[in-house]
PyMOL Python script that loads the backbone (N, CA, C, O; Angstrom):
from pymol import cmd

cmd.read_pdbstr("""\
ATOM      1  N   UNK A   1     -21.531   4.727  17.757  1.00  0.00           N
ATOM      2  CA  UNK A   1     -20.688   5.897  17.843  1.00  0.00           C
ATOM      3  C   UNK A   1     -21.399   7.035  17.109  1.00  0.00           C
ATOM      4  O   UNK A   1     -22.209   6.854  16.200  1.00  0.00           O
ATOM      5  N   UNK A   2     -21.078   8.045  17.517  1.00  0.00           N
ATOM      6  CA  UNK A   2     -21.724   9.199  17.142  1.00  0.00           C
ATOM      7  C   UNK A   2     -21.073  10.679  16.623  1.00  0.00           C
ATOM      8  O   UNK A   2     -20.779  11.669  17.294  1.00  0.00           O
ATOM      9  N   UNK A   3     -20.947  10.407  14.960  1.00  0.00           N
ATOM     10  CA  UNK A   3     -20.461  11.451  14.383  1.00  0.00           C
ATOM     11  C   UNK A   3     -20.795  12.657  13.787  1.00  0.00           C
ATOM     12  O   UNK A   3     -21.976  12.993  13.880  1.00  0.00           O
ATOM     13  N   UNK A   4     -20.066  13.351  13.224  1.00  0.00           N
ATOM     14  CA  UNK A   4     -20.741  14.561  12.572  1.00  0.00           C
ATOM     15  C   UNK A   4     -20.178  14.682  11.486  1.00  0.00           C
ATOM     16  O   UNK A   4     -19.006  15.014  11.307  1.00  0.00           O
ATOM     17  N   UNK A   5     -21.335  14.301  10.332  1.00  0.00           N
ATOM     18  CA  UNK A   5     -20.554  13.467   8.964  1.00  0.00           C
ATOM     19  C   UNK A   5     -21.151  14.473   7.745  1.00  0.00           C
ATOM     20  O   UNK A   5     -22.277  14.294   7.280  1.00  0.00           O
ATOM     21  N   UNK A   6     -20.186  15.638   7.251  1.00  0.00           N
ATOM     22  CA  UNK A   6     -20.967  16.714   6.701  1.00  0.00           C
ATOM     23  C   UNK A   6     -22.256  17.357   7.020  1.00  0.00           C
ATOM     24  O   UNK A   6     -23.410  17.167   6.636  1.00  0.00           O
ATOM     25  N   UNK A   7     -21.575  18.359   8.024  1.00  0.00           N
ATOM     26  CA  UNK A   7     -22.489  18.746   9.148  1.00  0.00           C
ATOM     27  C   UNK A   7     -24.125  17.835   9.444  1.00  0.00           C
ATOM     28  O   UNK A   7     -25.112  18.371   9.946  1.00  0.00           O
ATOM     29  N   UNK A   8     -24.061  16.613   9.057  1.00  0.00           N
ATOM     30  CA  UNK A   8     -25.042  15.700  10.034  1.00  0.00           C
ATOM     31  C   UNK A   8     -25.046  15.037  11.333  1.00  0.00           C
ATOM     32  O   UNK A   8     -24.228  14.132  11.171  1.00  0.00           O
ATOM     33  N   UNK A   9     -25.519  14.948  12.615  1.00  0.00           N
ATOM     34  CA  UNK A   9     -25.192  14.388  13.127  1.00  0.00           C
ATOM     35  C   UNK A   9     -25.653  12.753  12.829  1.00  0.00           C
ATOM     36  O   UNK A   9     -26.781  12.343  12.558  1.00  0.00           O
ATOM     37  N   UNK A  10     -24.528  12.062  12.959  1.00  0.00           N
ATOM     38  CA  UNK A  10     -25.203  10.048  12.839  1.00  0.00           C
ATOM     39  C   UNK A  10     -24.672   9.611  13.777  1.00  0.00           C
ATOM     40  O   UNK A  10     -23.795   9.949  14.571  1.00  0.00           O
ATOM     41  N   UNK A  11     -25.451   8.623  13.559  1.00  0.00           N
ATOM     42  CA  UNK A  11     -24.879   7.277  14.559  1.00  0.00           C
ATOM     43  C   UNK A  11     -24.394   6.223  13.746  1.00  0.00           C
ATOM     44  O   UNK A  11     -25.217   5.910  12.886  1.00  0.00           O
ATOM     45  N   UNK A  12     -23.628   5.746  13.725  1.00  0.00           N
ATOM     46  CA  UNK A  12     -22.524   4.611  12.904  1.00  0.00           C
ATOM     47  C   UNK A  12     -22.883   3.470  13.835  1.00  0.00           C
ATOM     48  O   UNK A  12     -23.355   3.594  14.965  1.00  0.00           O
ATOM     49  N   UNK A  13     -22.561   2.210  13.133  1.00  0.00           N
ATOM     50  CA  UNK A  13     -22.326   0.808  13.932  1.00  0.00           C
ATOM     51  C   UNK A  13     -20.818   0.694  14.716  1.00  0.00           C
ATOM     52  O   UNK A  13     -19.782   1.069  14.167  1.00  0.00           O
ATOM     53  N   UNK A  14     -20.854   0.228  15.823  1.00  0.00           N
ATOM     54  CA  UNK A  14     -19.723  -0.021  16.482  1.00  0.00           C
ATOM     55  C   UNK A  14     -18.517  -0.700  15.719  1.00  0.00           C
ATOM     56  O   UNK A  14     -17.329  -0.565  16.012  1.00  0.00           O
ATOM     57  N   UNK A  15     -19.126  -1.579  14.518  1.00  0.00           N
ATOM     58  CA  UNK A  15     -17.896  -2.109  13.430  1.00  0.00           C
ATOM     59  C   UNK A  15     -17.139  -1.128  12.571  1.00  0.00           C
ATOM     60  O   UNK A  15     -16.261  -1.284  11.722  1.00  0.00           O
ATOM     61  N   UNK A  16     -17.999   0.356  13.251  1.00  0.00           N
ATOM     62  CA  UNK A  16     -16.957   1.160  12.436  1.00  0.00           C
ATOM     63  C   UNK A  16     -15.940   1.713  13.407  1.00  0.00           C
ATOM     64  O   UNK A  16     -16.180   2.280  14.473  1.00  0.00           O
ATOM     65  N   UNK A  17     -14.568   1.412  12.773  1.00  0.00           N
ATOM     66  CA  UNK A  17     -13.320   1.569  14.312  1.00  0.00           C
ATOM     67  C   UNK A  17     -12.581   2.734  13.430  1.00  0.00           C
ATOM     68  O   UNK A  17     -12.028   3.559  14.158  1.00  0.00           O
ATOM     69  N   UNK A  18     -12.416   3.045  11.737  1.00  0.00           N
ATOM     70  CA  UNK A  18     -11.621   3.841  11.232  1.00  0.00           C
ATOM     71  C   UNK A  18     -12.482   4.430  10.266  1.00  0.00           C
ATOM     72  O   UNK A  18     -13.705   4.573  10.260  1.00  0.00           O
ATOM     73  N   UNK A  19     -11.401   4.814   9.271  1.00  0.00           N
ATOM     74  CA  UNK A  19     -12.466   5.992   7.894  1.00  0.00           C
ATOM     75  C   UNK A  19     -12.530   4.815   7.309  1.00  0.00           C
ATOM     76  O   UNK A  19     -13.661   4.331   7.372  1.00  0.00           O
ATOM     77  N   UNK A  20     -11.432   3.905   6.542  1.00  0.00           N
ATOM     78  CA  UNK A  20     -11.586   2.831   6.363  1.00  0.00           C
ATOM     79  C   UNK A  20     -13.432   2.233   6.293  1.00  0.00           C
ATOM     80  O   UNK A  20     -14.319   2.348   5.447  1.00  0.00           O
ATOM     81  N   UNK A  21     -13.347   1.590   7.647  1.00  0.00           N
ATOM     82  CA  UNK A  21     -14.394   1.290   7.487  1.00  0.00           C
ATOM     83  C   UNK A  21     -15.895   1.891   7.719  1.00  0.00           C
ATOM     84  O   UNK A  21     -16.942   1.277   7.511  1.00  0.00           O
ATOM     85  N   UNK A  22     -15.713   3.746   8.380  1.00  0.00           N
ATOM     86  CA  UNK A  22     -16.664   4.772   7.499  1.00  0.00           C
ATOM     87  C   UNK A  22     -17.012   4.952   5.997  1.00  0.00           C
ATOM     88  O   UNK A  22     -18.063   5.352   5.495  1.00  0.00           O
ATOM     89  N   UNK A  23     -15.774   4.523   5.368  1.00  0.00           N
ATOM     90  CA  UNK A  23     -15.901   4.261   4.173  1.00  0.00           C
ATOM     91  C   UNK A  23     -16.864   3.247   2.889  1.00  0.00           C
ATOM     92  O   UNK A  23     -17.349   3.366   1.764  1.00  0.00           O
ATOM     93  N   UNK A  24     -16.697   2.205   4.038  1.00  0.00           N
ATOM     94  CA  UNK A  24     -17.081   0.929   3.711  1.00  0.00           C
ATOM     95  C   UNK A  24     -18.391   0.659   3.924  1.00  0.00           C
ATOM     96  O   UNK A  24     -18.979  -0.345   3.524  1.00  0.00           O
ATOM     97  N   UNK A  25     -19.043   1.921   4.814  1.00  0.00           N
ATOM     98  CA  UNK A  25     -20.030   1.733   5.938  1.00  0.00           C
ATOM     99  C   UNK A  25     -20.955   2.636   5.122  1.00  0.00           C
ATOM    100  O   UNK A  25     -22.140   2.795   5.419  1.00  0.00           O
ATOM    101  N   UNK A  26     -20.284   3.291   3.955  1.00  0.00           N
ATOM    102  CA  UNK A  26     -21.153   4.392   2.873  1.00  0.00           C
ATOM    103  C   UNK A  26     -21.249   3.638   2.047  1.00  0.00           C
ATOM    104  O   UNK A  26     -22.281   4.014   1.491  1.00  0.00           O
ATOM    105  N   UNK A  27     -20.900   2.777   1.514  1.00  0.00           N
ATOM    106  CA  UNK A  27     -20.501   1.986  -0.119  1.00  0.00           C
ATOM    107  C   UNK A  27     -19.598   2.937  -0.448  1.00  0.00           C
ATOM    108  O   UNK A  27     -19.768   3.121  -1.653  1.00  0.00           O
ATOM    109  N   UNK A  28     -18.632   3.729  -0.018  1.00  0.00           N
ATOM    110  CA  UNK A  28     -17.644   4.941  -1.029  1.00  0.00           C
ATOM    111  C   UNK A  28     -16.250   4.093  -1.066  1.00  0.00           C
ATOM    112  O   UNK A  28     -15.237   4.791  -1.104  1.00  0.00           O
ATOM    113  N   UNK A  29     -16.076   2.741  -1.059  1.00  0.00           N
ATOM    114  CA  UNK A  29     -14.497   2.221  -0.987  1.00  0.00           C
ATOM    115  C   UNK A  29     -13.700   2.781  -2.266  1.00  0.00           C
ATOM    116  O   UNK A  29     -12.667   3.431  -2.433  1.00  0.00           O
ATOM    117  N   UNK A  30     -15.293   1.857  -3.594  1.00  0.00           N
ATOM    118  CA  UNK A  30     -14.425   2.293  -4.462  1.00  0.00           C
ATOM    119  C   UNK A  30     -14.310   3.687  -5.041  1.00  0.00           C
ATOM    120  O   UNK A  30     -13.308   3.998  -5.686  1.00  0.00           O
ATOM    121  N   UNK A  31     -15.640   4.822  -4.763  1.00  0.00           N
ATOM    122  CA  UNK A  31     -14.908   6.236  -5.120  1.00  0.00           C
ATOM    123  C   UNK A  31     -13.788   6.888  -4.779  1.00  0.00           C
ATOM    124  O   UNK A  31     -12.939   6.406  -4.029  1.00  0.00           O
ATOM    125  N   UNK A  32     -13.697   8.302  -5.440  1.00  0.00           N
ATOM    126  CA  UNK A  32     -12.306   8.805  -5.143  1.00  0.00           C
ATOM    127  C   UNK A  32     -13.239  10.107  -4.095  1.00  0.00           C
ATOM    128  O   UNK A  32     -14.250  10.788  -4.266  1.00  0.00           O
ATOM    129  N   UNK A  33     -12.384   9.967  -3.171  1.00  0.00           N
ATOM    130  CA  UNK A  33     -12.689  10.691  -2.291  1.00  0.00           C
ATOM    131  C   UNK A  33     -11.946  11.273  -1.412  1.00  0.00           C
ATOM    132  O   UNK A  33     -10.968  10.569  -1.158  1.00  0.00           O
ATOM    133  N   UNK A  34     -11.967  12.290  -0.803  1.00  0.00           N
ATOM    134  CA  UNK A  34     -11.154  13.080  -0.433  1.00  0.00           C
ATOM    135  C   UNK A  34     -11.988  13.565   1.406  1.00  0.00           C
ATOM    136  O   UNK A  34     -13.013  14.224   1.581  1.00  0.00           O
ATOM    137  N   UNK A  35     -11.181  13.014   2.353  1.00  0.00           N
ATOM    138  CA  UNK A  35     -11.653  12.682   3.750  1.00  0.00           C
ATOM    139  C   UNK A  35     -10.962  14.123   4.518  1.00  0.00           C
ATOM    140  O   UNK A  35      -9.951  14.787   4.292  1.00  0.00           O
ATOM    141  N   UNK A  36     -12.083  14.211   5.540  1.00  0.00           N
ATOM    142  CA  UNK A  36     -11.360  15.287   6.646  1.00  0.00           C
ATOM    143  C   UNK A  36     -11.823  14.921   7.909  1.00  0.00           C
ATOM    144  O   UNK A  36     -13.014  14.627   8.005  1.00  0.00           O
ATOM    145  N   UNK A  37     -11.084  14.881   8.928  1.00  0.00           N
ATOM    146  CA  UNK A  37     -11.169  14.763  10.133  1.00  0.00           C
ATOM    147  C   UNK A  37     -10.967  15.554  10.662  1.00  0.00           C
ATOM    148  O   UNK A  37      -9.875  16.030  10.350  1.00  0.00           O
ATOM    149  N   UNK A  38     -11.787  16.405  11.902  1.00  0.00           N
ATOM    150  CA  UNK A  38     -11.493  16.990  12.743  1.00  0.00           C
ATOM    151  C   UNK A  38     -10.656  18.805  12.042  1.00  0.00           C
ATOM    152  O   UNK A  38     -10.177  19.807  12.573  1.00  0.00           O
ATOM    153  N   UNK A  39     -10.809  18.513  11.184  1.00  0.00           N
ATOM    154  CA  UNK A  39     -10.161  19.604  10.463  1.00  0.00           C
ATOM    155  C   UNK A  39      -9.501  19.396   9.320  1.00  0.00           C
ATOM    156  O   UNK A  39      -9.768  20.123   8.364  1.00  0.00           O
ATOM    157  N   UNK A  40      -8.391  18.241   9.176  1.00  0.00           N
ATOM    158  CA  UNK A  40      -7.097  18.277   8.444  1.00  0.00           C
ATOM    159  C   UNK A  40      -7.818  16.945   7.814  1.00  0.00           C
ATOM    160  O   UNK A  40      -8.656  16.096   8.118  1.00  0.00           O
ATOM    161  N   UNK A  41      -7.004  17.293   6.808  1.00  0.00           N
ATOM    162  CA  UNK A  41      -7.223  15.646   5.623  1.00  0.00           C
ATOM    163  C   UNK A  41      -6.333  14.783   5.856  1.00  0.00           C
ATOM    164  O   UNK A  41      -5.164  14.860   6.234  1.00  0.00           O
ATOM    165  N   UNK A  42      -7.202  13.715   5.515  1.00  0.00           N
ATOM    166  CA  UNK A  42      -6.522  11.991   5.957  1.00  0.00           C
ATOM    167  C   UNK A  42      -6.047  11.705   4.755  1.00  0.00           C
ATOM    168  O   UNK A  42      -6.913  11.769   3.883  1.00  0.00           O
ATOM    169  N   UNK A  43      -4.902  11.388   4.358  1.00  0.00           N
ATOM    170  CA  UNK A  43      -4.300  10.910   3.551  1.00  0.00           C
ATOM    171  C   UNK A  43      -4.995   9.621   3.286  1.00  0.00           C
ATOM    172  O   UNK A  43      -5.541   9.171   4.293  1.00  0.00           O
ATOM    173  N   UNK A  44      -5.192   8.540   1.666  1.00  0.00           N
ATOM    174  CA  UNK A  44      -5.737   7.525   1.818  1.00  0.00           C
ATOM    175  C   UNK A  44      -5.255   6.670   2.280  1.00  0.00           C
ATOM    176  O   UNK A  44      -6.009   5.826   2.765  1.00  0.00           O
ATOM    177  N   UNK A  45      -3.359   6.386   2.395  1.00  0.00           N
ATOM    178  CA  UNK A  45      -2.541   5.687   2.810  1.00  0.00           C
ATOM    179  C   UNK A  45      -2.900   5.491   4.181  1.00  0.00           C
ATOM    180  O   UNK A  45      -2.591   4.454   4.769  1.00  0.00           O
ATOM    181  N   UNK A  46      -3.725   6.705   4.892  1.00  0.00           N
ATOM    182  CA  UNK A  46      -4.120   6.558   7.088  1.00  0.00           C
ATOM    183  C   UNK A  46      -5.459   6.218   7.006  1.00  0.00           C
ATOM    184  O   UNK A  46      -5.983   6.102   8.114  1.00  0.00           O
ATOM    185  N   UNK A  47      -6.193   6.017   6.050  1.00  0.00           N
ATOM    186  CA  UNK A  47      -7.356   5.100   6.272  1.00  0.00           C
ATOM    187  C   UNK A  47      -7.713   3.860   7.355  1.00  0.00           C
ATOM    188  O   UNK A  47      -8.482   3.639   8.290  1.00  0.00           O
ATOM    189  N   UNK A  48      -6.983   3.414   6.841  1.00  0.00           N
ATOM    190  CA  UNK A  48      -7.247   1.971   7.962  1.00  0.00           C
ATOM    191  C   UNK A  48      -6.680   2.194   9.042  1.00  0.00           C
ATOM    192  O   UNK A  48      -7.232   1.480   9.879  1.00  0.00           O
ATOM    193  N   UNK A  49      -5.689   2.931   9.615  1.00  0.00           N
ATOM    194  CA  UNK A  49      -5.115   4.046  10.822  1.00  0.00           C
ATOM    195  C   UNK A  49      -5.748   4.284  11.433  1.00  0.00           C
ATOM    196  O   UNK A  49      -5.809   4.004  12.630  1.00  0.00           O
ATOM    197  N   UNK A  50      -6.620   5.054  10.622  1.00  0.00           N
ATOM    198  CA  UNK A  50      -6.762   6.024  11.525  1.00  0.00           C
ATOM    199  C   UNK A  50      -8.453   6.652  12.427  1.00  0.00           C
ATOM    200  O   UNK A  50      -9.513   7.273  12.353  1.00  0.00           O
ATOM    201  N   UNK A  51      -7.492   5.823  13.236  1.00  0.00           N
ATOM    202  CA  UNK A  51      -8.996   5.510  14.340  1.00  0.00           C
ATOM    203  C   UNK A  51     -10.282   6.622  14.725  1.00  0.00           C
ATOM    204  O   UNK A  51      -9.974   7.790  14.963  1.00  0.00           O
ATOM    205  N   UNK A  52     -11.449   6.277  14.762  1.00  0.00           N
ATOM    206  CA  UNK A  52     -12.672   7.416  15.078  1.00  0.00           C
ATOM    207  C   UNK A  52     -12.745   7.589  16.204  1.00  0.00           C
ATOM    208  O   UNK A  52     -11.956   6.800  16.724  1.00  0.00           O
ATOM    209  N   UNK A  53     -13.428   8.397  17.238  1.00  0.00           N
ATOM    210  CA  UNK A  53     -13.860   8.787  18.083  1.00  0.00           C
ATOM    211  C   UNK A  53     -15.206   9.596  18.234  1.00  0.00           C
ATOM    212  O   UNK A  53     -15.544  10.730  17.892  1.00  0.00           O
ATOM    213  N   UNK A  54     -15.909   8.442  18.958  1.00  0.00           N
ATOM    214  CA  UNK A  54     -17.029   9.592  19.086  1.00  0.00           C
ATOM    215  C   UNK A  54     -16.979  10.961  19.163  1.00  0.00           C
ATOM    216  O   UNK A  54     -16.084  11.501  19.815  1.00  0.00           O
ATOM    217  N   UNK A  55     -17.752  11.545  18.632  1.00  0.00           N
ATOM    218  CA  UNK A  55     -18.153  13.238  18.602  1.00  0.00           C
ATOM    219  C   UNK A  55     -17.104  13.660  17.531  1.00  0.00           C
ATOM    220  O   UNK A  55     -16.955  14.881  17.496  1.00  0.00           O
ATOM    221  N   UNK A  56     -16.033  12.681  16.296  1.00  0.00           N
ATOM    222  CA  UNK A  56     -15.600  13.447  15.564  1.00  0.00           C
ATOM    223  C   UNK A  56     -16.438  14.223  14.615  1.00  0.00           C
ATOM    224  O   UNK A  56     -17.621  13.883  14.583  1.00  0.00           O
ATOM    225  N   UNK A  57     -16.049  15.262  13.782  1.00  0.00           N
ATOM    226  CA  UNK A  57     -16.383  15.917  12.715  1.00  0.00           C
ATOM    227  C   UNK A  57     -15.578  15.147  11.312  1.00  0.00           C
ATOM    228  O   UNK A  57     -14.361  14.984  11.229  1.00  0.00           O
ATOM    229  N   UNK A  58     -16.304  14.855  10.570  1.00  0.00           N
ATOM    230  CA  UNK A  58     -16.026  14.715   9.321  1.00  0.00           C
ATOM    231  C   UNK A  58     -16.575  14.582   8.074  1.00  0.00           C
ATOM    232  O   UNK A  58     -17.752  14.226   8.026  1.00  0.00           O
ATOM    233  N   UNK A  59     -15.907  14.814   6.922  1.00  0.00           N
ATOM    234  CA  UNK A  59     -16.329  16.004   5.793  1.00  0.00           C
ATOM    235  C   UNK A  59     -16.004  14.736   4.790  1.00  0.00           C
ATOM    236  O   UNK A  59     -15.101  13.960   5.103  1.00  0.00           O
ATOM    237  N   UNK A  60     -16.701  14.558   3.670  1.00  0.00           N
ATOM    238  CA  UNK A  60     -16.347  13.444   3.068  1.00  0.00           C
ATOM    239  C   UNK A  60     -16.539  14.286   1.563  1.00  0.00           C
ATOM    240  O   UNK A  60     -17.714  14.647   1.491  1.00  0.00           O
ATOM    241  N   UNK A  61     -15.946  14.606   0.640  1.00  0.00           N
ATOM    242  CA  UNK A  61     -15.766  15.053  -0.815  1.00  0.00           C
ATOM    243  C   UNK A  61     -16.135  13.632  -1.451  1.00  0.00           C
ATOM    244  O   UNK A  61     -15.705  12.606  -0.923  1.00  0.00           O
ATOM    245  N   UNK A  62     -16.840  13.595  -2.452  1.00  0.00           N
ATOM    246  CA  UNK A  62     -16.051  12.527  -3.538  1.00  0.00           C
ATOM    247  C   UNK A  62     -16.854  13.268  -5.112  1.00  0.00           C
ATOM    248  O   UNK A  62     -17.888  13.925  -5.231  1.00  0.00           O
ATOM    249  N   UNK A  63     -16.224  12.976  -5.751  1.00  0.00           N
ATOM    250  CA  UNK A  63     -16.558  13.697  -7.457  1.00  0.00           C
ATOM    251  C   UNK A  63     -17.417  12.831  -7.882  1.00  0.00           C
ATOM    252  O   UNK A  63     -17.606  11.630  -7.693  1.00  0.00           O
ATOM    253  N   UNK A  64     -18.173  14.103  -8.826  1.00  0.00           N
ATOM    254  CA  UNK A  64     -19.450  13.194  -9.797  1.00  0.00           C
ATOM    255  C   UNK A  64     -19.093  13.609 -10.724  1.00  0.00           C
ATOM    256  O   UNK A  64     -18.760  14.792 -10.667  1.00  0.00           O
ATOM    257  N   UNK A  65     -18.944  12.820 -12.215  1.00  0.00           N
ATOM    258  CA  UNK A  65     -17.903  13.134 -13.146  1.00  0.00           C
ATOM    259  C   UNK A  65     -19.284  13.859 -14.267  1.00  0.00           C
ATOM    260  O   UNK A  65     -20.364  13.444 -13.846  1.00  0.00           O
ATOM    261  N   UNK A  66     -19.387  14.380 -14.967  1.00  0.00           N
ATOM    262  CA  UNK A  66     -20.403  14.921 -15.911  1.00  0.00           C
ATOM    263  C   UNK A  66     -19.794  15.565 -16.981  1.00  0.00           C
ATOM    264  O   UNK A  66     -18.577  15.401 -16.893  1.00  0.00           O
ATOM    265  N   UNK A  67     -20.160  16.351 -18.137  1.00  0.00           N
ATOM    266  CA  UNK A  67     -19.926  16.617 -19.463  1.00  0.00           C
ATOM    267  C   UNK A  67     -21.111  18.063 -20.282  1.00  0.00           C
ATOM    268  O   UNK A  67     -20.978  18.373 -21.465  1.00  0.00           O
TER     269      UNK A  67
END
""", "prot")
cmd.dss("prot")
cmd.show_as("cartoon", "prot")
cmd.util.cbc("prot")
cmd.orient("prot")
């Protein structure tokens, strides 16, 4: 499948069906991160929901903590 993952285009493995496992597919399960699809943010609760489609756009935040 073929996304656009902070303005990159990739190609993902077909085992990726949600953000969920876009997620899983970065090592980012356990960061805190903050997801966008197509425009609007995915709540973490629609993770495993919420299904990909080729040619989506998505924006992946997560914090680097420093001092």
């Amino acid at each position: 499948m073929k996304l656009r993952i902070n303005g990159q285009q990739m190609e993902v493995e077909n085992s990726v069906r949600n953000i969920e496992d876009l997620l899983n597919f970065f090592q980012l399960q356990e960061r805190i991160v903050v997801v966008e699809r197509n425009g609007e943010i995915v709540s973490k609760e629609q993770y495993s929901i919420q299904t990909l489609n080729d040619g989506d756009q998505i924006e992946i935040v997560h914090f680097v903590g420093g001092g």
